[in-house]
C-alpha positions in Angstrom: 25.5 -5.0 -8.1 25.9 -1.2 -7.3 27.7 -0.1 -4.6 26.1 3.2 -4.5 25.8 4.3 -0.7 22.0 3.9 -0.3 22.8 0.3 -1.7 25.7 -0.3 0.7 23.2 1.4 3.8 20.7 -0.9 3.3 23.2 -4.2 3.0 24.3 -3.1 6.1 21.0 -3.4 7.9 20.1 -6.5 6.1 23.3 -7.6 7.2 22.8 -6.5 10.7 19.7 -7.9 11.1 20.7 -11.7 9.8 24.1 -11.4 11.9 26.4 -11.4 8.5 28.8 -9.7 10.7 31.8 -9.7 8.1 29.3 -8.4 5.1 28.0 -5.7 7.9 31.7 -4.6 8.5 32.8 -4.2 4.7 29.6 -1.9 4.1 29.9 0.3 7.4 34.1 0.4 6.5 33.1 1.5 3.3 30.8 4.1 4.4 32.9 5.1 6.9 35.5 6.6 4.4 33.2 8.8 3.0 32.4 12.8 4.3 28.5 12.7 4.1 27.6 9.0 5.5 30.7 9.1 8.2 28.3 9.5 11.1 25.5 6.8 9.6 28.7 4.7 9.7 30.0 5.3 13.4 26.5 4.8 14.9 26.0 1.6 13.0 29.8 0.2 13.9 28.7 1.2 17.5 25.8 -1.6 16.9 28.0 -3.8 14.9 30.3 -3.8 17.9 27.5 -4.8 20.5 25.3 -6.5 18.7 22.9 -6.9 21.8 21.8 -3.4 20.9 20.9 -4.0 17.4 17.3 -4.1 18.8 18.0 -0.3 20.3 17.3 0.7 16.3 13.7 1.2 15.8 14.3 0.3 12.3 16.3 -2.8 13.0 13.8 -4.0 15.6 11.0 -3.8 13.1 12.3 -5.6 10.0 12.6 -8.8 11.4 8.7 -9.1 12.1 8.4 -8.2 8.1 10.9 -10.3 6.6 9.4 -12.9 3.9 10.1 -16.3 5.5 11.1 -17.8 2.2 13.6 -16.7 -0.4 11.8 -15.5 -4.3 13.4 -14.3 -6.9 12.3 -10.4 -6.7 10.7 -8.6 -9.7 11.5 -4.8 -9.5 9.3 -4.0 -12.9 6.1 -5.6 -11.2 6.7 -5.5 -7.5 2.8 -6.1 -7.1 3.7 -10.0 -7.6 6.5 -9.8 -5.1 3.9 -8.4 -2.9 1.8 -11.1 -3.2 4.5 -13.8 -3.0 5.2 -12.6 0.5 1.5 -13.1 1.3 1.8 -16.4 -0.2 4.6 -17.2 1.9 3.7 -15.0 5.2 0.2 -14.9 6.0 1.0 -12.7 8.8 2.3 -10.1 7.3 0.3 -7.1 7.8 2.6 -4.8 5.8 2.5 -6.4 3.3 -0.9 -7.2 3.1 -1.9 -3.6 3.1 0.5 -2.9 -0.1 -1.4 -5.5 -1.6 -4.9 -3.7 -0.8 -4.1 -0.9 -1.7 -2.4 -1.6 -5.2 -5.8 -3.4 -6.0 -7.5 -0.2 -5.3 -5.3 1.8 -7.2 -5.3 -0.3 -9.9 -9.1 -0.9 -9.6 -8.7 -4.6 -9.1 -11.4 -4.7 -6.4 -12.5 -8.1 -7.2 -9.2 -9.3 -5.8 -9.6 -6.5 -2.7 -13.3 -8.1 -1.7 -11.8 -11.7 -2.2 -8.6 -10.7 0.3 -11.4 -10.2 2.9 -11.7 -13.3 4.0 -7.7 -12.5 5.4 -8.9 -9.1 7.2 -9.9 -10.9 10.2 -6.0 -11.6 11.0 -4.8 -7.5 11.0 -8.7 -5.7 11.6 -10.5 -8.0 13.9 -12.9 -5.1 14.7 -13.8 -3.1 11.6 -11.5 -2.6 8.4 -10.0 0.6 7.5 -12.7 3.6 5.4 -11.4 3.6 2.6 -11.3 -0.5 2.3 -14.8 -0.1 2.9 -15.6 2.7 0.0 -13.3 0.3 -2.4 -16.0 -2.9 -1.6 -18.7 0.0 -2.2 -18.0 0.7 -5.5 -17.4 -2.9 -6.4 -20.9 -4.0 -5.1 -22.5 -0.8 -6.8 -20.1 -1.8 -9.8 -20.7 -5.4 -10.2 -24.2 -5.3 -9.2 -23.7 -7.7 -6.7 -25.3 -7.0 -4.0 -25.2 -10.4 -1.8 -21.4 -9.9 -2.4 -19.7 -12.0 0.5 -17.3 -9.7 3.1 -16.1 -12.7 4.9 -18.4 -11.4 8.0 -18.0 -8.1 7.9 -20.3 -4.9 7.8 -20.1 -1.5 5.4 -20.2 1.3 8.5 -23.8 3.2 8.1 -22.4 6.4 7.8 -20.1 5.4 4.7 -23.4 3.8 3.1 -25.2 7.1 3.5 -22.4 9.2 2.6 -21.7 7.0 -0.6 -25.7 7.4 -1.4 -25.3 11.4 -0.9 -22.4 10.7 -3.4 -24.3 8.9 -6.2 -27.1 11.6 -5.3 -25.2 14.3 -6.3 -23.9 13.1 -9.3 -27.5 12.1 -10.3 -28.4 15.6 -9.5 -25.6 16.9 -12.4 -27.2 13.8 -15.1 -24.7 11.5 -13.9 -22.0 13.7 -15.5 -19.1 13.9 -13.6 -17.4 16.5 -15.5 -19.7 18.8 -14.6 -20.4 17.0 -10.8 -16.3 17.2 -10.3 -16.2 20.5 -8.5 -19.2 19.9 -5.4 -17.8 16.0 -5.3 -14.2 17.0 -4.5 -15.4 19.9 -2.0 -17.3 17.0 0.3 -16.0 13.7 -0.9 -12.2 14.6 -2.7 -10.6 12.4 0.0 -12.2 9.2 -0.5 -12.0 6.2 -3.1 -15.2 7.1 -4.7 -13.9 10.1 -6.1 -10.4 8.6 -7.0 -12.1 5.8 -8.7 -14.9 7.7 -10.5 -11.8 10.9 -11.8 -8.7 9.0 -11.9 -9.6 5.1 -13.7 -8.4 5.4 -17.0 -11.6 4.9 -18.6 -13.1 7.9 -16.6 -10.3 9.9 -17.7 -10.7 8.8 -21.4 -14.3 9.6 -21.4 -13.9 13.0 -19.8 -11.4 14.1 -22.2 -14.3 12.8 -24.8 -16.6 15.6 -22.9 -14.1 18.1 -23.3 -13.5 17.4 -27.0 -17.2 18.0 -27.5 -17.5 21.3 -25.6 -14.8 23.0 -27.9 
């Protein structure tokens, strides 16, 4: 265990927040001694010592509505499956359910992103977020399924049309995207499509390919 003074912060909220009042002291005490987290330890003694204004801290007040509901056994070197134990364990965690969408989009697992659909009713009753939208996108255009079930949901028209302006473009430059890179990041550089199509690692491998051959 470190008792580094980011470590002993963050026991103290912990603490804090499950009313381990004696492990919340020795952390704060500890703190207290030093010169550059004295203050961070007076405000939270002045919580500590009226623990009805624990939820006065925005950061206090939020953590409980996070907090797994079940011990695991954390994984720092693949925190990916500690983000989808808490899902397991707390299907109401909307934090944690967007770290899970979003490390299947960054690592391309949109399989697993389309599947986790079926949840997006619980957070987005309306419509789900853009760029969930461009990740289902390029899975339908990926997979080639195009009856691909999104657990009731529509792809916005706009996003359609603007992902068909996309594929036009790079149809228009041969279907290179070396070459298409430049006009695809001045109108689409913020969205999925172009992350997925210049930063998968098989994109990458075949544009340095491209490269090799224009030397």
């Amino acid at each position: 265990f470190s008792n580094g003074p980011w470590h002993l912060q963050r026991l103290a909220k912990i603490s804090l927040i499950k009313d381990n009042r004696a492990l919340a002291q020795m952390c704060i005490t500890a703190l207290s001694k030093t010169i550059l987290f004295r203050r961070w330890a007076k405000r939270y003694q002045a919580l500590l010592d009226n623990p009805a204004t624990v939820n006065s801290d925005s950061l206090l007040s939020h953590y409980p509505s996070t907090m797994p509901n079940k011990d695991f056994i954390v994984n720092p070197q693949y925190p990916a499956i500690d983000i989808e134990t808490i899902m397991l364990n707390d299907h109401d965690n909307k934090m944690a359910f967007d770290y899970a969408m979003a490390d299947y989009m960054l690592s391309f697992r949109l399989g697993a992103l389309v599947y986790n659909f079926s949840r997006m009713h619980n957070f987005y009753p309306q419509t789900i977020p853009r760029h969930y939208q461009e990740a289902a996108l390029v899975f339908i255009r990926t997979s080639g399924e195009n009856r691909t079930n999104l657990s009731g949901f529509n792809i916005d028209h706009e996003i359609v049309a603007q992902f068909t302006d996309f594929l036009n473009i790079l149809k228009q430059h041969q279907n290179n995207a070396f070459i298409a890179k430049r006009e695809l990041e001045k109108k689409y550089g913020n969205t999925y499509w172009f992350y997925s199509l210049y930063f998968n690692p098989q994109m990458q491998n075949a544009a340095s390919s491209d490269k090799a051959g224009l030397q």
